[in-house]
SEMARVO-213689 format. One record per residue: residue in one letter; x, y, z of N, C-alpha, C, O, CB in turn. Coordinates in pm, whole numbers, plus 50000, padded with zeros to 5 digits. Each point is the difference from the previous one (the first is absolute). Glycine has a CB too. Example, Ala and Ser with C-alpha at 12.3 -4.5 7.8 and 13.67 -1.06 7.14 Angstrom:
BEGIN
A513194943150780499115011950000500905012050000501044999850066497074988550059S501545022249803500825011950006499235010950073500515011150017500674982649768
END
This chain:
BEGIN
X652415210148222498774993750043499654989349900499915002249879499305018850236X500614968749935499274987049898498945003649983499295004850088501584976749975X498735016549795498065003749989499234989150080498934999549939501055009949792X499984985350328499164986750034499855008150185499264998050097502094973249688X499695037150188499205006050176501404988950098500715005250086495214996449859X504154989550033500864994050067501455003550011500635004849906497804981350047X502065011350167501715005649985500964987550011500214993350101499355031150027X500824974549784501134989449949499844987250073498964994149970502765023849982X498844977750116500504987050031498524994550145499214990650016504365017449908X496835005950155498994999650095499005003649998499505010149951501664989850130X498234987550002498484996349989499205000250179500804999950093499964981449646X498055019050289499695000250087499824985150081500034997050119499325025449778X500514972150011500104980550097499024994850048499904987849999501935014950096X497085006149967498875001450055498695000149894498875001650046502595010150138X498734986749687499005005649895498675008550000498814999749968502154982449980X500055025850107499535019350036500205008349874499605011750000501434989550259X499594993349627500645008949907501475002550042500404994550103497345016449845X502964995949990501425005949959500095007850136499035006850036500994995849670X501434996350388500025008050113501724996549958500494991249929496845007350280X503525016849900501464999949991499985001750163499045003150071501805008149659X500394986150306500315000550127500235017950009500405008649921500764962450104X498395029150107500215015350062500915008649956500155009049918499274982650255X501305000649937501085010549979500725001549837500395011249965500104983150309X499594998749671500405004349858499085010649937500565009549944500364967550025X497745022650033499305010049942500365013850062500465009249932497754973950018X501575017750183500485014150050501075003249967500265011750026498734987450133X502114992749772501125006449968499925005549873500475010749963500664975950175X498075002749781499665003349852499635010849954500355005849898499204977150103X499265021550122498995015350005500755008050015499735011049952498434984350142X503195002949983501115010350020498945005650171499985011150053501324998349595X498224982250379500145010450145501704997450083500665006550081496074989849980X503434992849878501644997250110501275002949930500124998849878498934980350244X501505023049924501634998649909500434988249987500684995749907500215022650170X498704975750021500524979549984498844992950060498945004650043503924995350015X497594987549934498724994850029500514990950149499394990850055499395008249649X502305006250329500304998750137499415007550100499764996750116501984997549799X497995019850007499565010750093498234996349976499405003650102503025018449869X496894973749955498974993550008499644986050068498864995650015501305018349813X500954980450208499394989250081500445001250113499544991950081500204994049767X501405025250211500025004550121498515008450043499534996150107503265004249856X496415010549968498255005450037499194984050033499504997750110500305028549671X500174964150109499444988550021500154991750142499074999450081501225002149674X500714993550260500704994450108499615009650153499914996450117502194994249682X497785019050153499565007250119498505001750049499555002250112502425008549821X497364987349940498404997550025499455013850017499305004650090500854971850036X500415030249750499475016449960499045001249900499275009849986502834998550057X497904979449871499145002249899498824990550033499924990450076501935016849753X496905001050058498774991550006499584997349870500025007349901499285001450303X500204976249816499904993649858498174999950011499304994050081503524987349889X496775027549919498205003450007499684993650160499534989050030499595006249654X501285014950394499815001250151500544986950108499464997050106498375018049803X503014980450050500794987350077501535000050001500854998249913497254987750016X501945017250217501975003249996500784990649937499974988250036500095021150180X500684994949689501014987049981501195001950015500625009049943498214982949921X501754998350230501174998350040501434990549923501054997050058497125008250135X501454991449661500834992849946499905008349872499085006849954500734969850176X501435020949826500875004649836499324993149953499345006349918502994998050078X497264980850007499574990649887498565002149984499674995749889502084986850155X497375021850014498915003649984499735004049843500835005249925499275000350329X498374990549707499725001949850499295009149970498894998550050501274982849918X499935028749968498995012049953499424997849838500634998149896500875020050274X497354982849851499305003549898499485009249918500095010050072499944978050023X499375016449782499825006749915498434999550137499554989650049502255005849631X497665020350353499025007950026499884998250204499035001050075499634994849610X503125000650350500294996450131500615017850040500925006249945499744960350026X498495037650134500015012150078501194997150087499994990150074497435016049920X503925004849998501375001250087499525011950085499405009349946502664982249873X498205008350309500185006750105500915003550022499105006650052499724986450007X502485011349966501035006750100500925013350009499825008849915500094969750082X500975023150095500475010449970501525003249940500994992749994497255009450164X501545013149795501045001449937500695016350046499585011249974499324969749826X502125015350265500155014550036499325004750116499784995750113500485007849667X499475008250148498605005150166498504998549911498965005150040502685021950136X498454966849722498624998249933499514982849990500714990549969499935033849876X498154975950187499744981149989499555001749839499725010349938499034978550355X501295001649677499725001749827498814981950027499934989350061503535027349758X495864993150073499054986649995499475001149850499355009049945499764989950331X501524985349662500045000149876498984988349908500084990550077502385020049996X496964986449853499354992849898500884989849893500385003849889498055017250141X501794967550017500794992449854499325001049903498944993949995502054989950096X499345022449829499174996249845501134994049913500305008149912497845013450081X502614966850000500824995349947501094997850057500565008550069498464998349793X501564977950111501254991950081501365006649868499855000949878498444968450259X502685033649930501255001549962500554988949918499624988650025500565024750166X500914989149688500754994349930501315003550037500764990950032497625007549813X501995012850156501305007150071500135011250035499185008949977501674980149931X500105012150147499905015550053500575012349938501215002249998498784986350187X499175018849767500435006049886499515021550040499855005050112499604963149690X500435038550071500465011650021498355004450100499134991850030503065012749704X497805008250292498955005150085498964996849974499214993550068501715021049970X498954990649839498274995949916499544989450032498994996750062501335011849746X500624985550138499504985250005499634992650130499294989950012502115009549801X499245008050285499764996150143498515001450016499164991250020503155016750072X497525008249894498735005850032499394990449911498965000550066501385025349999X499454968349870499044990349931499654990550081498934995349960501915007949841X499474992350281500354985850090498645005050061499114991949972503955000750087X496445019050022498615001250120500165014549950500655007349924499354974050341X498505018049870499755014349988500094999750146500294992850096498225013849680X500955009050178500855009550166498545004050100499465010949980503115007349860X496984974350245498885007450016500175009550158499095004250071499434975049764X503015022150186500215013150094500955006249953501085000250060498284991850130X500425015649676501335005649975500785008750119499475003950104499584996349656X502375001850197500595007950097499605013049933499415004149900502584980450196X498545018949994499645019049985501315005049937501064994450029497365011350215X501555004549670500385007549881500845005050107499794997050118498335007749675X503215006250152500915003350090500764995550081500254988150021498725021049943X501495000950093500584998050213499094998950043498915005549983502745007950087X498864975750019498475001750129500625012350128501025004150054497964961949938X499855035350005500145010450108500394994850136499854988350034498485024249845X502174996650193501044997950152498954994950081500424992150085501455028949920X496564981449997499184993950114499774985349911499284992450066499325032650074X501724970449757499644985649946500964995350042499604991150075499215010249739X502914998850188501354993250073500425003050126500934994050053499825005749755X498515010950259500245002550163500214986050040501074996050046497355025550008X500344969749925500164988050155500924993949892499934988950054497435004550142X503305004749717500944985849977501755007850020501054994049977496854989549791X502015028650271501335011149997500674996350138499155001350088499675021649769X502084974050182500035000650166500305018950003500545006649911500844961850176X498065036550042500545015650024501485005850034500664996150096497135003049981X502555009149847501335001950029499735010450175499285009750022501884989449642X500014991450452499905008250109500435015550036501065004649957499044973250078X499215028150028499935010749994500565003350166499604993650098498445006949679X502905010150228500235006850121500885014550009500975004449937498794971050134X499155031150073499905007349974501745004250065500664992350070496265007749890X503585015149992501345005750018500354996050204499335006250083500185018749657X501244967750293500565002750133498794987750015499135003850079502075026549995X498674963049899498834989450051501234988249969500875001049914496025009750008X502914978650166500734988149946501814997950047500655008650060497374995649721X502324987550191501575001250023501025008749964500105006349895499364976550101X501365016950110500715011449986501174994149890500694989849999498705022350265X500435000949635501304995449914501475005150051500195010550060498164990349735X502564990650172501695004550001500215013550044500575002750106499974983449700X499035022050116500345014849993499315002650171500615002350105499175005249562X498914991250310499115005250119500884993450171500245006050104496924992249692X503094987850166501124992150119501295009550031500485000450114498974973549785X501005032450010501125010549988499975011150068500865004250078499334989249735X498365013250143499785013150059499284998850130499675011150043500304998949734X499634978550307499884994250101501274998850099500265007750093497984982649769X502325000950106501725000250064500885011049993500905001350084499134977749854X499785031149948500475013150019499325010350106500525008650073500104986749695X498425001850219499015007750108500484993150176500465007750084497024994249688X502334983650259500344996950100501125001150070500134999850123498534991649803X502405010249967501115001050027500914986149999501035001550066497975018950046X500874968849838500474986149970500325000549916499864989049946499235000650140X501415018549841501335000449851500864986550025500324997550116500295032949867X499634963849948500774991249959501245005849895499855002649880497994981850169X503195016650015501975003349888499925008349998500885006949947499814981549895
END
């Protein structure tokens, strides 16, 4: 972190103060593994910038700019309190905002991932198509042996 609050090279342009482009910060914070997979959420128009969808990577975030979106089966909604220098170990991430929906501690429980699970199908014995064997003991029964 530069003491001056500012992050390196980039500037906001607008003389708003010190802002970094999006998607690099979310990578910085470590919500993404790349920052491909952050400007694919962007590009899709999942996230909210202090309540305004934004649909571009290049978009500028600021130091006390409210993030909206989701992650997983949890939306996370976060606080910048400081622009990124690099992307570095956990701590230091968690330094970047605060959390004002933390996730929940643990496993989530089976009624929190029900709706994002598809259901495995269920049927019941002798319900449904006849398997090989059952075609067998059919034609043995009818009497249409085949060799």
């Amino acid at each position: 972190m530069i003491p001056d609050g500012s992050a390196g090279d980039e500037s906001g342009g607008d003389g708003h103060g010190p802002a970094q482009r999006l998607d690099k910060w979310l990578w910085c914070a470590r919500f993404f593994k790349s920052r491909s997979l952050a400007n694919a959420l962007l590009s899709a128009g999942r996230l909210r910038l202090s309540g305004t969808v934004v649909s571009k990577a290049h978009q500028r975030v600021r130091v006390g700019d409210v993030l909206t979106f989701p992650q997983g089966p949890h939306v996370r909604v976060v606080k910048v309190l400081s622009l990124a220098v690099r992307r570095g170990p956990a701590p230091e991430a968690q330094g970047l905002y605060e959390d004002l929906s933390p996730v929940p501690a643990g496993r989530p429980q089976p009624s929190d991932t029900a709706m994002f699970e598809p259901a495995v199908p269920a049927r019941d014995a002798g319900a449904g198509r006849p398997t090989k064997k059952d075609r067998r003991d059919m034609d043995r029964f009818s009497g249409d042996e085949q060799g």
